[in-house]
C-alpha positions in Angstrom: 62.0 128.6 35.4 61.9 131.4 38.0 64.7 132.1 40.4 64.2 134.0 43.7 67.7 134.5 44.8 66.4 136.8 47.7 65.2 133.7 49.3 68.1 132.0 52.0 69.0 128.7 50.0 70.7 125.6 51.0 73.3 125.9 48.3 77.1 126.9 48.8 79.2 128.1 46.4 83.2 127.0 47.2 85.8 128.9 45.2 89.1 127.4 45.0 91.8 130.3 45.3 94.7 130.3 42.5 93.3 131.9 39.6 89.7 132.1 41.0 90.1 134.5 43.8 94.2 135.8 43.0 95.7 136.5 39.7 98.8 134.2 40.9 99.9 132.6 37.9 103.1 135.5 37.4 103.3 135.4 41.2 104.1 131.2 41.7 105.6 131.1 38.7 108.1 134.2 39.5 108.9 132.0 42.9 109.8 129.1 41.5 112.3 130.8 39.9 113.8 132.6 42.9 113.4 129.1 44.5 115.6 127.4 41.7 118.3 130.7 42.1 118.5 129.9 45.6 118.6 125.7 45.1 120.2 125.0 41.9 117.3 124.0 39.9 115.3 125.5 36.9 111.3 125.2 36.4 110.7 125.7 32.8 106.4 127.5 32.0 105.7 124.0 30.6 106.1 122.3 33.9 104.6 125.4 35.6 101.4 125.3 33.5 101.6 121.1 34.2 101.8 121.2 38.0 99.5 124.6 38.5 96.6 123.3 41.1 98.8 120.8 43.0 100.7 121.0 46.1 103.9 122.6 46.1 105.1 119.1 48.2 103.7 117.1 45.6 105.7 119.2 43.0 108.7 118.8 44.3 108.5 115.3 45.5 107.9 114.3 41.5 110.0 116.7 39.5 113.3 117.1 41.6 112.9 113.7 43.7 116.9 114.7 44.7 115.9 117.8 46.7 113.1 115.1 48.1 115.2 113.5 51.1 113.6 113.5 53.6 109.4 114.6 54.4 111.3 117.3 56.6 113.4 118.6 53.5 110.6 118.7 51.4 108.6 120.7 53.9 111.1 123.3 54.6 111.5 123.6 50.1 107.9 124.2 50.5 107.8 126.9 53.2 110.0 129.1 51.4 108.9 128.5 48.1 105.2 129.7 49.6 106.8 132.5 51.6 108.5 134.1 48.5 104.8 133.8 47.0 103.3 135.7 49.6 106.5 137.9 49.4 105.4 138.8 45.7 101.8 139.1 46.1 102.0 141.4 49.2 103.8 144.0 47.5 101.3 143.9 44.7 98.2 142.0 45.4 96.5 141.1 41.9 93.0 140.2 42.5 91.3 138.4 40.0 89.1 141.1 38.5 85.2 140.3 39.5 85.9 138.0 42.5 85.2 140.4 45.3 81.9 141.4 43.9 80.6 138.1 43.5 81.6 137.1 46.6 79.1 140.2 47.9 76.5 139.1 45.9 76.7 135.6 46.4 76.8 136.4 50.2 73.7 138.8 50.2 71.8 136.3 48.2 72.1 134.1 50.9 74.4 131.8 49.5 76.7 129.6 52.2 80.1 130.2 50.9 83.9 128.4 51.4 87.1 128.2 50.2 88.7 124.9 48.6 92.6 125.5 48.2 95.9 123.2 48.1 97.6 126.2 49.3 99.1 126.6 52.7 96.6 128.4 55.3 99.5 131.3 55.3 98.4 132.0 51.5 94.6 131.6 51.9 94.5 134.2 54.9 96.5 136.7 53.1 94.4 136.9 50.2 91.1 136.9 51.9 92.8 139.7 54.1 93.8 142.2 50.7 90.0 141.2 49.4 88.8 141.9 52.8 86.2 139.4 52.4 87.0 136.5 55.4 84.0 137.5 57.2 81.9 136.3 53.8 83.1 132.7 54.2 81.8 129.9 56.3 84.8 127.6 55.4 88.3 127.8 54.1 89.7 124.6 53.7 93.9 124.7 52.7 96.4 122.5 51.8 96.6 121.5 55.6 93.4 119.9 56.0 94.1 117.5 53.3 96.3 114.6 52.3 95.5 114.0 48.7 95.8 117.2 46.2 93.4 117.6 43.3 92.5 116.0 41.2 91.5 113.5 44.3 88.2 115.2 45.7 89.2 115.6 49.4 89.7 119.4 49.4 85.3 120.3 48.1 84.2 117.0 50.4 85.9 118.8 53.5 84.3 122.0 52.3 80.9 120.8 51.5 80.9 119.1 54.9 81.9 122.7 56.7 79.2 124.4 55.0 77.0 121.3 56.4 75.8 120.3 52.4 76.0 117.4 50.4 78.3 118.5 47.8 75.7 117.9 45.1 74.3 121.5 46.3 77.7 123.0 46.0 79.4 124.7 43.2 83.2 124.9 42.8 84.4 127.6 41.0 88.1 126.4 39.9 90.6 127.3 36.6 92.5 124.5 36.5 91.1 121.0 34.9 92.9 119.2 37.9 90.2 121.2 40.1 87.3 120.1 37.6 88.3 117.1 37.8 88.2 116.8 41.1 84.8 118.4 41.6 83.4 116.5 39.5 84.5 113.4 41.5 82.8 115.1 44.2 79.9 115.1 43.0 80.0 119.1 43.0 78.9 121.4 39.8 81.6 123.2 38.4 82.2 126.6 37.2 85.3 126.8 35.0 86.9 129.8 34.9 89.4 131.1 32.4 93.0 132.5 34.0 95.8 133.5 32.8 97.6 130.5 30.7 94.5 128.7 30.9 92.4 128.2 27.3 89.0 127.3 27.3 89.2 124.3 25.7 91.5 122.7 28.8 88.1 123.4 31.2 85.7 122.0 29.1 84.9 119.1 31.6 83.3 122.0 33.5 79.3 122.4 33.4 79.9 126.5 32.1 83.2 127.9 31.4 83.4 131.6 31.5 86.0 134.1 30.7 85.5 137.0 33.7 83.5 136.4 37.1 81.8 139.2 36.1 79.7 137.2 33.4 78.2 135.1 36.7 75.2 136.3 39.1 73.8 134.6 42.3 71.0 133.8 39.8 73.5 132.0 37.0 74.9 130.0 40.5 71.5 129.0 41.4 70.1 127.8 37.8 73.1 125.3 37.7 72.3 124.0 41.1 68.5 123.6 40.1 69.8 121.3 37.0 
């Protein structure tokens, strides 16, 4: 089979953000840590690597249920634990290597495009502002248009419904299997792609794992969606 990707499609392509579009594993790990410093607790990398995809609020309501007191209290361990992120990240942004030139090709192809985060909008707009690629994307949905984190589907239905597609003609891009999982529930394709303290073998519920973004064209992206 042929693919024209010069042709406009109705197909969208959402990328979640941690690990897809930022290297951020060194950078919400790191925080946590300055976090527990400041509020007497200690992450260890196992619980990192178990809670990477979800909401910080859902993190902290499930592993220190004592700091949990109140919805206020758990809000306000949330801001700062996201505002030491962006702290880290600022000083040295590490985009994930391949993301910005996809997102160029992908957008030139004609491609409707969005982003599907759990992160807070604060995060979102500071990396699409160091890959200087907001004006690429039709939808960024964060962890404040939802109620249910991955793997629940919420976060690609919003986005499929901003791009105005069914999310059968979208493809997620995501590293974590709590973000396969939940575009799969969405009836979305997924692209799983390997970041740091990821292994393949953990994103094998994905429909193509792939190492780099650099290993993926606008014509890869269509050929899934035409399965």
């Amino acid at each position: 089979m042929v693919y024209d990707v010069q042709k406009p499609m109705d197909q969208g392509v959402i990328f979640d953000m941690d690990g897809v579009l930022v290297d951020s594993y060194a950078a919400h790990f790191e925080s946590w840590k300055r976090l527990g410093r400041e509020l007497g607790f200690s992450m260890s990398e196992e619980q990192f690597v178990a809670s990477f995809g979800r909401t910080s609020r859902e993190v902290i309501r499930e592993t220190w249920p004592h700091l949990a007191s109140s919805d206020e209290r758990v809000r306000q361990i949330d801001a700062r634990k996201e505002e030491l992120f962006r702290e880290i990240i600022a000083a040295d942004f590490p985009a994930m290597d391949g993301a910005a030139e996809l997102i160029d090709a992908l957008a030139a192809a004609a491609f409707k495009l969005a982003v599907g985060s759990s992160g807070p909008p604060e995060n979102v707009n500071l990396v699409l502002e160091k890959l200087a690629r907001r004006d690429r994307f039709t939808a960024v949905v964060t962890g404040r248009d939802v109620t249910r984190g991955k793997p629940d589907p919420q976060v690609f239905q919003i986005a499929a419904e901003r791009l105005g597609l069914p999310t059968a003609r979208c493809l997620v891009v995501e590293d974590a299997p709590a973000g396969i999982t939940a575009a799969k529930r969405a009836g979305a394709k997924c692209l799983g792609l390997v970041s740091t303290g990821r292994e393949p073998a953990a994103l094998a519920a994905a429909d193509r794992v792939v190492r780099s973004l650099r290993e993926v064209s606008p014509r890869d992206v269509q050929g899934m969606l035409s399965q």
